[in-house]
C-alpha positions as CSV (number, residue, x, y, z in Angstrom):
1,X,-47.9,42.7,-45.6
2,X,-50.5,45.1,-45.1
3,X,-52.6,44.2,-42.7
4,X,-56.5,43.5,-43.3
5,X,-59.2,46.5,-43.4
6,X,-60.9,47.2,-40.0
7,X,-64.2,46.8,-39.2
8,X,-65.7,49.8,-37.5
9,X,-66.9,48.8,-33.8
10,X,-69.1,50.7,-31.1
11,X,-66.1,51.6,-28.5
12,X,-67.2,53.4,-25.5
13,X,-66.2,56.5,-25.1
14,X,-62.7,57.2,-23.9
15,X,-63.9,58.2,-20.4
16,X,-66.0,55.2,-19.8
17,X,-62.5,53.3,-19.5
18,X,-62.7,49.8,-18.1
19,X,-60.2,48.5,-15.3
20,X,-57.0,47.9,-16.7
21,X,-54.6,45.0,-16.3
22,X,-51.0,44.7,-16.3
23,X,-49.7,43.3,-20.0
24,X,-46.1,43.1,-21.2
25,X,-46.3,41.6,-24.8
26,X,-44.5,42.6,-28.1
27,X,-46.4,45.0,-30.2
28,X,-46.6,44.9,-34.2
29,X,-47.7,48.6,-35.5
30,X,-48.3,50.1,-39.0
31,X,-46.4,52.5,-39.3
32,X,-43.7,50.1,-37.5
33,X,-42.2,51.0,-34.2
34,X,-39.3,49.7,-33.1
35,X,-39.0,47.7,-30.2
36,X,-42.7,48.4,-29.2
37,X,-44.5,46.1,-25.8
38,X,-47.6,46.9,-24.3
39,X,-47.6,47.6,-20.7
40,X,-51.6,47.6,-19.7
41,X,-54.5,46.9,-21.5
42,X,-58.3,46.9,-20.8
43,X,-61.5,47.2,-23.2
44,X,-60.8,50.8,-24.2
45,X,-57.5,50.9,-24.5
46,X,-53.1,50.3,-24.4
47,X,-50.3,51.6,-23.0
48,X,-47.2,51.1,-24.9
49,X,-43.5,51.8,-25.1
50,X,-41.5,51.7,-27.9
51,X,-38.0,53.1,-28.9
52,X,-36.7,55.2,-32.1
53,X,-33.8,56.4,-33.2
54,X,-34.8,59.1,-35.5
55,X,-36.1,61.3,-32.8
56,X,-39.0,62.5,-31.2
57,X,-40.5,63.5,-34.6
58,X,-40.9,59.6,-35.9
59,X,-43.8,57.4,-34.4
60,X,-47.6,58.5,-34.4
61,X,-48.9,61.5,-32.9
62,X,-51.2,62.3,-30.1
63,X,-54.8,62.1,-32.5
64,X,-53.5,60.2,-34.9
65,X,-54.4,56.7,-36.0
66,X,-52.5,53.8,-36.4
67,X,-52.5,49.9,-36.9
68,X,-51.4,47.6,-34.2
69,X,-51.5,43.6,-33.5
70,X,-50.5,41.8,-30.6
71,X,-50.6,37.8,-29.0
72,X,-52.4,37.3,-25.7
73,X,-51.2,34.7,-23.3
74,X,-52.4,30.9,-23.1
75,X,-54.5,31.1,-26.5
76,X,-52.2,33.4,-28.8
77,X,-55.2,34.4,-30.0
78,X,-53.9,37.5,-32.3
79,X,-56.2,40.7,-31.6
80,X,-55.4,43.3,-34.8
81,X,-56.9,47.0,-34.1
82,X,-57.0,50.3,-34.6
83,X,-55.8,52.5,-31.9
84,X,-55.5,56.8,-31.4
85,X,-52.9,58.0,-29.4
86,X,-54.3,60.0,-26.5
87,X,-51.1,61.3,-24.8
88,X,-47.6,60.6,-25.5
89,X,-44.3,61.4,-23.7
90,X,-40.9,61.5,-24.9
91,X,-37.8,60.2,-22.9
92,X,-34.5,60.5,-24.3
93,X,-32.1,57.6,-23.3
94,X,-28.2,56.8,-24.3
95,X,-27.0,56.3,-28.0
96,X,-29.5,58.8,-29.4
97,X,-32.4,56.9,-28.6
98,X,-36.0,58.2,-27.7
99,X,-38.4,56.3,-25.5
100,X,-41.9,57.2,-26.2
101,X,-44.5,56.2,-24.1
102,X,-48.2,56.2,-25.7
103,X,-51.7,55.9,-24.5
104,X,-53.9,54.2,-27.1
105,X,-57.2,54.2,-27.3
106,X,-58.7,51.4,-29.4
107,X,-60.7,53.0,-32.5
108,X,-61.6,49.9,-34.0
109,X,-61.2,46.0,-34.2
110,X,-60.7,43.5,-37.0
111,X,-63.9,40.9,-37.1
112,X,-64.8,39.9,-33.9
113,X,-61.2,40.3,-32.2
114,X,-62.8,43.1,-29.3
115,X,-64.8,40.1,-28.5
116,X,-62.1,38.3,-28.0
117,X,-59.9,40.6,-26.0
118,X,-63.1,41.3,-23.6
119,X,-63.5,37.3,-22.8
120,X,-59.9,37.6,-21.9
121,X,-60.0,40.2,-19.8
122,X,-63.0,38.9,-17.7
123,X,-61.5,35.1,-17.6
124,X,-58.6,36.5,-16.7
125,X,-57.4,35.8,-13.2
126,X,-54.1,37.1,-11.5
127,X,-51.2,35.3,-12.4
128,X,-48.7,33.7,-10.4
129,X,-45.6,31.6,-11.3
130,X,-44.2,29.2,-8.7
131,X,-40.6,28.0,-9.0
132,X,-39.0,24.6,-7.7
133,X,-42.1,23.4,-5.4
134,X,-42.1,20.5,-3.9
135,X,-45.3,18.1,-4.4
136,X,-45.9,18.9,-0.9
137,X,-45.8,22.6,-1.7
138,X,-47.8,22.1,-4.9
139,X,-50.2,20.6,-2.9
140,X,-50.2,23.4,-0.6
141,X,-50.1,26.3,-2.6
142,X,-53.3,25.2,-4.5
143,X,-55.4,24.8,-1.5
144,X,-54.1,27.9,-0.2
145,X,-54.7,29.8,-3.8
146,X,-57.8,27.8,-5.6
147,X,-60.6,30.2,-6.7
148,X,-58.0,33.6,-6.3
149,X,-55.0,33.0,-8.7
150,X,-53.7,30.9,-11.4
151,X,-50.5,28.5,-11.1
152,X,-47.8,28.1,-13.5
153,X,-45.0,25.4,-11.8
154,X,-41.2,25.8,-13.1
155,X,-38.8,23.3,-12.1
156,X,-35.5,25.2,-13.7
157,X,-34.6,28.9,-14.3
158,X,-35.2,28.1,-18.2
159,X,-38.8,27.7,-17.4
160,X,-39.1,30.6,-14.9
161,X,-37.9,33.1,-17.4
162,X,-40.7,31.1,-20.0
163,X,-43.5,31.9,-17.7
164,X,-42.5,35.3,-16.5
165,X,-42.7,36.2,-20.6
166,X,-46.1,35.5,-20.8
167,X,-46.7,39.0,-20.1
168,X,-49.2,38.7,-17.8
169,X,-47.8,37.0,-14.4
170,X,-47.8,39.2,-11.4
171,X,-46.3,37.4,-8.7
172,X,-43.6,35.0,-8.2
173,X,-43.2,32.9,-5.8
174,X,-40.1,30.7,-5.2
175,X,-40.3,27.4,-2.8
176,X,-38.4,24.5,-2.6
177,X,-35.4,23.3,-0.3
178,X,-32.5,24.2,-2.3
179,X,-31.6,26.9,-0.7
180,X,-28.5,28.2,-3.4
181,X,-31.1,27.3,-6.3
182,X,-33.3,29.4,-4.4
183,X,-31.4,32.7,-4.2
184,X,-29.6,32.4,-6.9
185,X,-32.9,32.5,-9.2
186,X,-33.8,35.7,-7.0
187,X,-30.5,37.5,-7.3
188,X,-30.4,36.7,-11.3
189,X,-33.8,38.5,-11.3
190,X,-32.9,41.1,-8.9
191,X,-30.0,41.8,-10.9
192,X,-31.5,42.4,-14.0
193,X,-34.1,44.5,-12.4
194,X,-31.0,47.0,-11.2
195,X,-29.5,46.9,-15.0
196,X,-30.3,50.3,-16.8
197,X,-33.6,49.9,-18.8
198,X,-32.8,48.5,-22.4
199,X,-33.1,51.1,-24.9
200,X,-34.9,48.6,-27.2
201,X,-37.9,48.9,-24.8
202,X,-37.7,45.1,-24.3
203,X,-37.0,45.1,-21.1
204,X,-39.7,45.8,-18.2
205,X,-38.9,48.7,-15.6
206,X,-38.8,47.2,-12.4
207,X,-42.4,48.5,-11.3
208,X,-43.6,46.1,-14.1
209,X,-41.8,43.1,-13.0
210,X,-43.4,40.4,-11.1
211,X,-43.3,40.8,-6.8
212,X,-41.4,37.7,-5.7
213,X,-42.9,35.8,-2.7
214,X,-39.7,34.0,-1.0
215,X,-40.9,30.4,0.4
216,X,-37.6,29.0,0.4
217,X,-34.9,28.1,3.4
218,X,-32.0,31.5,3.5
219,X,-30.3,32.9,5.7
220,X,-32.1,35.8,7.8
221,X,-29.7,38.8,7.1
222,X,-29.5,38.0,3.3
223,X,-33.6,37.9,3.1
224,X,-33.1,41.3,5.4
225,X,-30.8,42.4,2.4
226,X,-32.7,41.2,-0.4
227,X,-36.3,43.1,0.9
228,X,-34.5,46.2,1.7
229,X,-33.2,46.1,-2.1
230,X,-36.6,45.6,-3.9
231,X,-35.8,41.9,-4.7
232,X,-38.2,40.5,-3.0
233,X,-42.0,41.7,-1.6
234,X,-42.3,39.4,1.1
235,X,-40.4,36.2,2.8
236,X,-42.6,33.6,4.7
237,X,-39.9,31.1,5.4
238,X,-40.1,27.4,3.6
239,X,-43.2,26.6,5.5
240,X,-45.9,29.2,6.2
241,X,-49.6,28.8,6.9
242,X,-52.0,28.8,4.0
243,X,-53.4,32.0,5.2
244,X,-50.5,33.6,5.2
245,X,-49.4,32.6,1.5
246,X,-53.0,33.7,0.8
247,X,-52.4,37.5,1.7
248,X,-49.3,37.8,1.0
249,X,-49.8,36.6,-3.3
250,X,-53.0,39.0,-3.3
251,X,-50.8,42.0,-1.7
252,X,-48.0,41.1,-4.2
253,X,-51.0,41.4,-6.8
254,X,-52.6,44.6,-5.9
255,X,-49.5,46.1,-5.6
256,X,-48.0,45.2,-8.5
257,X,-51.2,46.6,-10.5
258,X,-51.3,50.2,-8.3
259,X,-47.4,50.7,-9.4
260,X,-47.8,50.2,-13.2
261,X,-50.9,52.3,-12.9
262,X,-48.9,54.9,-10.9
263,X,-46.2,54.5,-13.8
264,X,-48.9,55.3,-16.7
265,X,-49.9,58.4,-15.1
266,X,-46.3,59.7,-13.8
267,X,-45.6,59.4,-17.2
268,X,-49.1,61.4,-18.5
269,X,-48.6,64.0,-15.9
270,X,-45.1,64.6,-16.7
271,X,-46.0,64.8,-20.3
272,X,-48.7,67.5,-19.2
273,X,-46.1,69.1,-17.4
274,X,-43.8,69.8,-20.2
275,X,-46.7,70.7,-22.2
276,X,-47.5,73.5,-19.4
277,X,-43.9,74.4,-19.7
278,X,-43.9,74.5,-23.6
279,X,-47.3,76.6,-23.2
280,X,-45.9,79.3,-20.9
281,X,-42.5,79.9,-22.8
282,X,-45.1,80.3,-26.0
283,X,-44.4,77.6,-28.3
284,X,-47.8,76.6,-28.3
285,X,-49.1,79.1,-30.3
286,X,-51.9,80.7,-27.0
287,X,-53.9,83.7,-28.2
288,X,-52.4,86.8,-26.6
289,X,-55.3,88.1,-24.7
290,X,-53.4,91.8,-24.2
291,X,-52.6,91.9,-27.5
292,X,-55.5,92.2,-29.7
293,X,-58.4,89.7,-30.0
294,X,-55.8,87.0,-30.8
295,X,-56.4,84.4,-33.7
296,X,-59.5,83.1,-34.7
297,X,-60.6,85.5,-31.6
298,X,-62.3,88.1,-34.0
299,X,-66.2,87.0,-34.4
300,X,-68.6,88.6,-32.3
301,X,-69.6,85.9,-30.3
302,X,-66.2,85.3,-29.1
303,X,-65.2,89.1,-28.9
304,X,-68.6,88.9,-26.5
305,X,-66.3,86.0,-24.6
306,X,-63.4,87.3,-24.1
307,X,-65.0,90.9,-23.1
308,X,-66.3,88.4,-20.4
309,X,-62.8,86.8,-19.6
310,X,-61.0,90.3,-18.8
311,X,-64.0,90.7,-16.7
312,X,-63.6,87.6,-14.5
313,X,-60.0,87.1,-15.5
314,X,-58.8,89.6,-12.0
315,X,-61.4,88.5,-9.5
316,X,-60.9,85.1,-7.2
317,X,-64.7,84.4,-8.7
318,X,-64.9,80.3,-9.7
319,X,-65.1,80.5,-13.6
320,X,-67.0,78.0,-15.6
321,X,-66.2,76.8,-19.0
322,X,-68.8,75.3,-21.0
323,X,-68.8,74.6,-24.4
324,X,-68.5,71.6,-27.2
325,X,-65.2,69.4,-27.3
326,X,-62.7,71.1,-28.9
327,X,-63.4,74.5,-28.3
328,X,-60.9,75.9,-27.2
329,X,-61.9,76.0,-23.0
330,X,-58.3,74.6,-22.3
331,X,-57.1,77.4,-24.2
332,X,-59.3,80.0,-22.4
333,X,-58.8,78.5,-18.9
334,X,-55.0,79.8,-19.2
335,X,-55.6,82.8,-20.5
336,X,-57.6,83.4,-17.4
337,X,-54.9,82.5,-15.0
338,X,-52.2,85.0,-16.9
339,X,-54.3,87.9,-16.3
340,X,-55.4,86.8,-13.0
341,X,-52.4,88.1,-11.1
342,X,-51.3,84.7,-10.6
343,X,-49.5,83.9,-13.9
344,X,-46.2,83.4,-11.6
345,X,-47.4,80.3,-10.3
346,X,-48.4,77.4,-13.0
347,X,-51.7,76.4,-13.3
348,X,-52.7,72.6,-12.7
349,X,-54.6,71.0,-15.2
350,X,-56.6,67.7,-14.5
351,X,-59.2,65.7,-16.5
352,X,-62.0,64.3,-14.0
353,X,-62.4,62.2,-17.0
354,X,-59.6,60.3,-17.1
355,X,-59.2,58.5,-13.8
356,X,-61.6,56.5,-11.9
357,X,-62.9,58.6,-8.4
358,X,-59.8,56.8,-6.2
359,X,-57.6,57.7,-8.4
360,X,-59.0,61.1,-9.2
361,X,-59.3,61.7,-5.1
362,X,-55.4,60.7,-4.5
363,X,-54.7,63.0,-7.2
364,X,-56.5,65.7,-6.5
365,X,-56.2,65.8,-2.5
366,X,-53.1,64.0,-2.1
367,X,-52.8,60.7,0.3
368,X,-50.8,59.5,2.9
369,X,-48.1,57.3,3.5
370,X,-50.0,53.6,3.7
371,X,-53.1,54.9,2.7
372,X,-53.6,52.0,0.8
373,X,-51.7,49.4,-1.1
374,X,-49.3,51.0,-3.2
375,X,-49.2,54.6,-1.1
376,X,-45.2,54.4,-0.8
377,X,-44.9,57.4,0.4
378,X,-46.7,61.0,1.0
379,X,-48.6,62.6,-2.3
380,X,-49.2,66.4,-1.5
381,X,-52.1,66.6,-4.5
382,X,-53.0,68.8,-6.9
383,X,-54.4,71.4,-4.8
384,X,-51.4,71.9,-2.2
385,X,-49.2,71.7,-5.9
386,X,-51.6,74.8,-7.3
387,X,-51.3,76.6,-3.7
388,X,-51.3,80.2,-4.6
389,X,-51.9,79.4,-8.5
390,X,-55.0,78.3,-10.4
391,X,-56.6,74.4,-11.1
392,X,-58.5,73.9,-14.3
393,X,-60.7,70.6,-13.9
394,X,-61.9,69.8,-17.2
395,X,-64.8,67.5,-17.8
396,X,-65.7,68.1,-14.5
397,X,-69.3,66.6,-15.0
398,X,-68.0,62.9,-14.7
399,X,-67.1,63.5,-11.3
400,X,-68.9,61.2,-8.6
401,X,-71.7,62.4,-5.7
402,X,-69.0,62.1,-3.5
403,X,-66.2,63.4,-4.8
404,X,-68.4,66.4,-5.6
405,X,-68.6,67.0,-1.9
406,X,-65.8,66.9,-1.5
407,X,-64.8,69.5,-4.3
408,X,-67.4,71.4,-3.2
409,X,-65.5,71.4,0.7
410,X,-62.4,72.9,-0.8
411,X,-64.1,75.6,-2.7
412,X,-65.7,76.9,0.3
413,X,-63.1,76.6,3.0
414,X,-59.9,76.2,0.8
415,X,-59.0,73.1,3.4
416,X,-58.1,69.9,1.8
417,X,-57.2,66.8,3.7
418,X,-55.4,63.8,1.8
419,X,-57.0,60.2,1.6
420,X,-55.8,58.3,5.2
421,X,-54.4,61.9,6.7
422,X,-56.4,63.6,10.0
423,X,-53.9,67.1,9.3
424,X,-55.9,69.9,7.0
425,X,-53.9,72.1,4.9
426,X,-55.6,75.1,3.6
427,X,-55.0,76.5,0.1
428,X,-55.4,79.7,-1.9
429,X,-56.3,78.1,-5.3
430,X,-58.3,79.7,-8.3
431,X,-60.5,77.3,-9.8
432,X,-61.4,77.1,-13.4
433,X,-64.1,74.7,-14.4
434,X,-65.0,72.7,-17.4
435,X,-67.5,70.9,-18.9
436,X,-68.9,69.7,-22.1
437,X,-72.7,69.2,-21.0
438,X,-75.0,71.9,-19.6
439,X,-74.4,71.3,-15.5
440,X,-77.8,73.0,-15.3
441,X,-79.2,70.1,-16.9
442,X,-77.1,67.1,-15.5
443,X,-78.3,68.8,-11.9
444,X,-82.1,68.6,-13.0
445,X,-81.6,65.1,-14.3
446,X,-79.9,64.3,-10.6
447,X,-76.6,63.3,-12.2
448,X,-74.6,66.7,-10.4
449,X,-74.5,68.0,-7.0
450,X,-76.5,71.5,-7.2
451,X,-74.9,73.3,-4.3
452,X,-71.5,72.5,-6.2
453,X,-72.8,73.7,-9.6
454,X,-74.1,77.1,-7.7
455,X,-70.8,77.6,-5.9
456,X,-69.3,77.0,-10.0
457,X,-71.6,79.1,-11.3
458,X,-70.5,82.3,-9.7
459,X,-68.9,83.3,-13.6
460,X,-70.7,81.0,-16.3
461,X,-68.8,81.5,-20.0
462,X,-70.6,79.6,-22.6
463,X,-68.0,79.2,-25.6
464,X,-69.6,79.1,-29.0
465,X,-69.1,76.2,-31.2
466,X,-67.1,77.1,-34.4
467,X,-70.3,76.6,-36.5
468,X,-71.4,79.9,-34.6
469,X,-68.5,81.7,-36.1
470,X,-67.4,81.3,-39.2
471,X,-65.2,84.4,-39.4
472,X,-62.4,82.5,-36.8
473,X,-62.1,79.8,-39.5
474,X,-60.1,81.4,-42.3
475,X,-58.3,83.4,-39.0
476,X,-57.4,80.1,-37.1
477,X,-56.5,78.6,-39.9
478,X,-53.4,81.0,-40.7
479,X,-52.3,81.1,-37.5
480,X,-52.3,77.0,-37.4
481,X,-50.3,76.9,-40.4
482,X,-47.5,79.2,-38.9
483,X,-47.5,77.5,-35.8
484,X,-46.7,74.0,-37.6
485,X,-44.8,75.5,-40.5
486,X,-42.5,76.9,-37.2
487,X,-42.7,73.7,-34.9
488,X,-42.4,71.0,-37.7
489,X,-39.9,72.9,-39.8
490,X,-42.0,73.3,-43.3
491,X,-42.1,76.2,-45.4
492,X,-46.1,76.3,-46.4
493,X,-46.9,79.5,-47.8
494,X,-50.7,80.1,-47.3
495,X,-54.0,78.6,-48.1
496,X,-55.2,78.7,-51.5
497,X,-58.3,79.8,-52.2
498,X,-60.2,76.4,-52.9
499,X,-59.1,74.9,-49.7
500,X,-60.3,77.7,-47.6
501,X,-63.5,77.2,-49.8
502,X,-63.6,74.2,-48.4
503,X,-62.4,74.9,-45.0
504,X,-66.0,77.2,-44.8
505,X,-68.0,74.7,-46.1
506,X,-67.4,72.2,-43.5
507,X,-69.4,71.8,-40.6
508,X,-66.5,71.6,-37.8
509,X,-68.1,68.7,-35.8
510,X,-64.2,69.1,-33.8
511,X,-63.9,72.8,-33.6
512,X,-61.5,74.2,-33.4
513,X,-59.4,71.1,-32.3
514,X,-60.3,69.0,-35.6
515,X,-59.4,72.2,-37.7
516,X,-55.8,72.6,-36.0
517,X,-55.2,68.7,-36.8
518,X,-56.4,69.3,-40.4
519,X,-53.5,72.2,-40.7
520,X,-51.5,69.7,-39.0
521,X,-52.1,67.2,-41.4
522,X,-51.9,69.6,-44.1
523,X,-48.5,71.3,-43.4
524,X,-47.0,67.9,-42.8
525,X,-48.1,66.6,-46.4
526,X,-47.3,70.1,-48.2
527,X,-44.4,70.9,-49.9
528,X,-41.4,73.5,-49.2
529,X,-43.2,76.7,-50.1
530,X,-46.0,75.0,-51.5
531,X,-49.9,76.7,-50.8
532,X,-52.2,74.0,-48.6
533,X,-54.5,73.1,-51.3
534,X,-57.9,71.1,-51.0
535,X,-55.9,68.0,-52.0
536,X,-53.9,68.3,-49.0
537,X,-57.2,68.3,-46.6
538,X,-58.8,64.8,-45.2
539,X,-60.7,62.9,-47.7
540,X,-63.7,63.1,-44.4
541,X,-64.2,66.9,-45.7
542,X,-64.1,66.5,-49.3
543,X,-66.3,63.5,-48.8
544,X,-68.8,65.9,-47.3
545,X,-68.5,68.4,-50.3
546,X,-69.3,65.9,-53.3
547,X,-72.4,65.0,-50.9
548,X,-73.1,68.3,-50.9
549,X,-73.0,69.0,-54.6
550,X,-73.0,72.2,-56.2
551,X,-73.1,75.2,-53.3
552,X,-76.6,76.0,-52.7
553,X,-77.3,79.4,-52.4
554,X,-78.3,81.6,-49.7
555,X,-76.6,83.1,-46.1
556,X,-73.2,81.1,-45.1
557,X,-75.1,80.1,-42.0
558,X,-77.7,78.3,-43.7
559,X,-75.0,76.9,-46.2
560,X,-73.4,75.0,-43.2
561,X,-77.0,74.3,-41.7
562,X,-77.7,72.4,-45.0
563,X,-74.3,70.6,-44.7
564,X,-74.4,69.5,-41.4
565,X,-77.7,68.2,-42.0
566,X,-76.2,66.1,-44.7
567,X,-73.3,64.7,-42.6
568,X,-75.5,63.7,-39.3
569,X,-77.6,62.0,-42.1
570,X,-75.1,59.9,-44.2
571,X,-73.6,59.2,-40.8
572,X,-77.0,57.7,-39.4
573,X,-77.5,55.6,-42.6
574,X,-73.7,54.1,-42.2
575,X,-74.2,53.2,-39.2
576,X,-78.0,51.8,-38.8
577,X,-79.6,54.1,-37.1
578,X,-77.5,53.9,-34.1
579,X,-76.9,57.1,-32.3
580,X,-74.0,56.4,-30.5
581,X,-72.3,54.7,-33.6
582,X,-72.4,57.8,-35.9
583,X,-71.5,60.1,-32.9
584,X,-68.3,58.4,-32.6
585,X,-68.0,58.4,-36.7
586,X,-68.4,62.2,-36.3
587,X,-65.8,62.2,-33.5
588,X,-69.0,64.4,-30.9
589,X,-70.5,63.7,-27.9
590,X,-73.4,61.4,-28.2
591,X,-75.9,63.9,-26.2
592,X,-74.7,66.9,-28.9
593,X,-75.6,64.7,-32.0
594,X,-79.2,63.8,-30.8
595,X,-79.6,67.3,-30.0
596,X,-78.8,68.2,-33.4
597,X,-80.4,65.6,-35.2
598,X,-83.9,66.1,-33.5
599,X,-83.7,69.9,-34.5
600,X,-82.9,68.5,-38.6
601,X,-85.9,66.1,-37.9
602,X,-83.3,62.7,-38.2
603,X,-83.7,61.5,-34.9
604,X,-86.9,60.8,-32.8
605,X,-85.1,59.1,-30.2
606,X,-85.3,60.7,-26.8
């Protein structure tokens, strides 16, 4: 049954992401995926895991959209939304099987369901499930726990194994005076944890399973054996002090939510990785900067670019990118680093936008063992990883104050020590620097460091927006379709001459980005040796040409003036005058829409 239609909702933008929290719940998704549980959730977004058997080429793409509808715990309250996958990273497992592991971010929500999910997440308190307490213990454990976790009492293994499949419980913690009872519940858990993961996806790595707290009687050497095994966090004997039982449940929590965290983004950096791999072997389709201008490459504002990248390309100068979403700086950033000399060594990409300043810090700069809870062991960072090879920080204007000085400590010295560490390793790393604001203008407005933005502004390349070249469009749109026609195995033979009508006539609010998913889409849908035709483009753009009516005459660029004018103003009226709605309709940056709705006299806001 298909589900109901979604209501559009104001989500934040992926960046602003709020805290998430470990969730292990069955997923329902249209287009169905087999065998698909969440593993975190918060406000903006889930991390899921699902399972096919028809290779990596089934489930949904990174970009594309997709229905999905899961339970929460204690209300069951359903939540259905709309989600776009972010990143995704293929496993392949036993019988065929390939584990994909996806970060969603929500799109949309049915009715008031984001509501819903945001009362959850801020009632929510961390979980714990205790197993065969006495009343004595019961007693105990809530005086020791009241106001900092929730309880959930089992009296058999039955309803151990019902609590722990709520999804949501962090901690267990095993009491009584039965010893056999005891250690037989924690070896029947610490068994399963050592099976081989289920290639249904139904059954939770061991990072995501709940740290057991052992308040039981046992011997000492089999507790010895048992901690040095994983199977249990921490033993405090069948009657410890309430202080202790305190720490050691809120240790068991924080470190259970810094390991599935670690999890999501092992999994996201070893997904970049492969994409870096995929990159330098030349299956992703890079522009050749030596050989020619490359595709879409051929305007004159972006001849004027790369004459500027072959300039900068051999010098150890800082380089920084700035330019709309979807512009290609990714793309530009790597061309730099093969003609810098150091193309032998892989360049390190990282989004300052993606992780909150802790998590940015330990990745960028590395820790030390015990840093903090969940610092296992050493973490070298991305700096000592790039030693001798170039670091592309994109979105770098969502860095914090201090993190900035940081940054700006490594760019002049080349020494970076790791979070907890006293040792300084210096590095010879290039540094290519992104953003999608002016930095001049965030450093007037106080909102960027301005000795780090003059030590980035050695080499500043402003990248044109594809409204500022049309001539790439027809040029980029070619050498899309041969890239999926080779990589999806289709056979399209060209566009026809209405689509790329249509292609010019749009305003691009993407770039070049939106443009490569529209071949995407297009070369997916056409048929073997079929032309791309306009019927084969998103409904969005041929929306925007019935507004448009009959082609008004005059110059191409004041064509696509007239358009976008049309767009930003049907998207104001859909959404009620609110800015920040119809920015995320238009898939821009909030800042970039009021800019260009002010200069088509839409928008008096300031």
């Amino acid at each position: 049954m298909k589900p109901p239609p979604l209501k559009p909702s104001s989500a934040r933008s992926f960046t602003d992401r709020s805290p998430r929290k470990p969730l292990y719940v069955q997923v329902v998704t249209q287009p169905a995926l087999h065998g698909c549980w969440s593993v975190n959730i918060s406000e903006t977004g889930i991390g899921l895991v699902a399972t096919s058997f028809e290779g990596p080429a089934a489930g949904p793409r990174e970009g594309q959209l997709f229905e999905l509808a899961f339970s929460l715990p204690d209300s069951h309250a359903r939540i259905r939304a709309q989600g776009e996958v972010r990143w995704r990273h293929d496993t392949a497992v036993g019988n065929g099987g390939t584990v994909m592991a996806m970060g969603v971010f929500f799109r949309s929500f049915e009715g008031s369901h984001r509501v819903t999910l945001a009362r959850y997440l801020q009632e929510s308190a961390l979980q714990v499930a205790v197993a065969y307490a006495t009343e004595s213990q019961v007693r105990l454990l809530r005086s020791a726990l009241e106001g900092h976790a929730r309880l959930g009492h089992a009296t058999s293994s039955p309803e151990v194994q019902a609590l722990l499949n709520r999804g949501d419980v962090a901690v267990l913690l095993v009491a009584g005076t039965d010893e056999v009872q005891a250690l037989s519940l924690v070896e029947q858990l610490s068994a399963r944890r050592m099976e081989e993961v289920d290639v249904t996806g139904a059954a939770p790595p061991s990072d995501m399973a709940a740290r057991i707290v052992y308040c039981a009687p046992a011997p000492a050497e089999r507790l010895v054996e048992l901690f040095n095994a994983g199977g249990i966090f921490r033993a405090l004997g069948p009657s410890p002090e309430p202080e202790l039982i305190r720490q050691a449940v809120l240790d068991a929590g924080r470190e259970h939510g810094v390991r599935t965290e670690q999890r999501r983004l092992a999994l996201e950096l070893e997904r970049n990785l492969l994409r870096e791999r995929a990159l330098l072997e030349g299956t992703a389709g890079t522009p050749s900067p030596t050989g020619g201008e490359g595709p879409g490459f051929s305007s004159p504002p972006m001849k004027r670019v790369m004459e500027m990248v072959r300039v900068a390309a051999p010098h150890r100068v800082a380089v920084l990118l700035q330019g709309e979403t979807g512009t290609g700086k990714e793309v530009l950033a790597r061309i730099i680093h093969k003609l810098s000399g150091r193309g032998n060594v892989s360049l390190v990409v990282q989004d300052c936008g993606a992780l909150s300043e802790t998590l940015l810090e330990s990745e960028l700069f590395g820790h030390v063992k015990g840093a903090f809870t969940g610092a296992v062991a050493d973490h070298p960072g991305l700096f000592v990883l790039a030693d001798g090879g170039t670091i592309f920080l994109d979105e770098i204007e969502n860095t914090t104050p201090n993190l900035q000085a940081k940054l700006l400590r490594v760019l002049e010295g080349g020494d970076v020590r790791p979070v907890g560490g006293t040792q300084v390793r210096h590095v010879d790393v290039r540094v290519v620097a992104a953003s999608n604001r002016d930095l001049a203008q965030e450093v007037r407005a106080g909102r960027f460091r301005a000795d780090l933005f003059y030590r980035l502004n050695s080499f500043t390349i402003d990248i044109p927006p594809m409204r500022e070249r049309p001539e790439d469009i027809l040029s980029l749109a070619r050498h899309f379709l041969e890239l999926f026609n080779q990589s999806l195995k289709r056979s399209a033979s060209g566009v026809a001459p209405e689509a790329e009508e249509a292609l010019l006539a749009y305003a691009w609010p993407g770039n070049a980005r939106e443009l490569r998913n529209v071949l995407e889409r297009a070369v997916l849908l056409s048929k073997p040796g079929e032309l791309v035709t306009r019927s084969l483009l998103p409904p969005v753009m041929l929306a925007s040409l019935r507004a448009g009516g009959a082609a008004p005459a005059g110059p191409l660029r004041t064509r696509m003036e007239q358009l976008e004018r049309e767009l930003i103003r049907e998207a104001l009226e859909q959404s009620g005058g609110v800015l920040r709605r119809a920015a995320v309709a238009l898939g821009m940056d909030p800042v970039t829409l009021g800019r260009r709705a002010r200069r088509h006299g839409l928008w008096k806001g300031t």
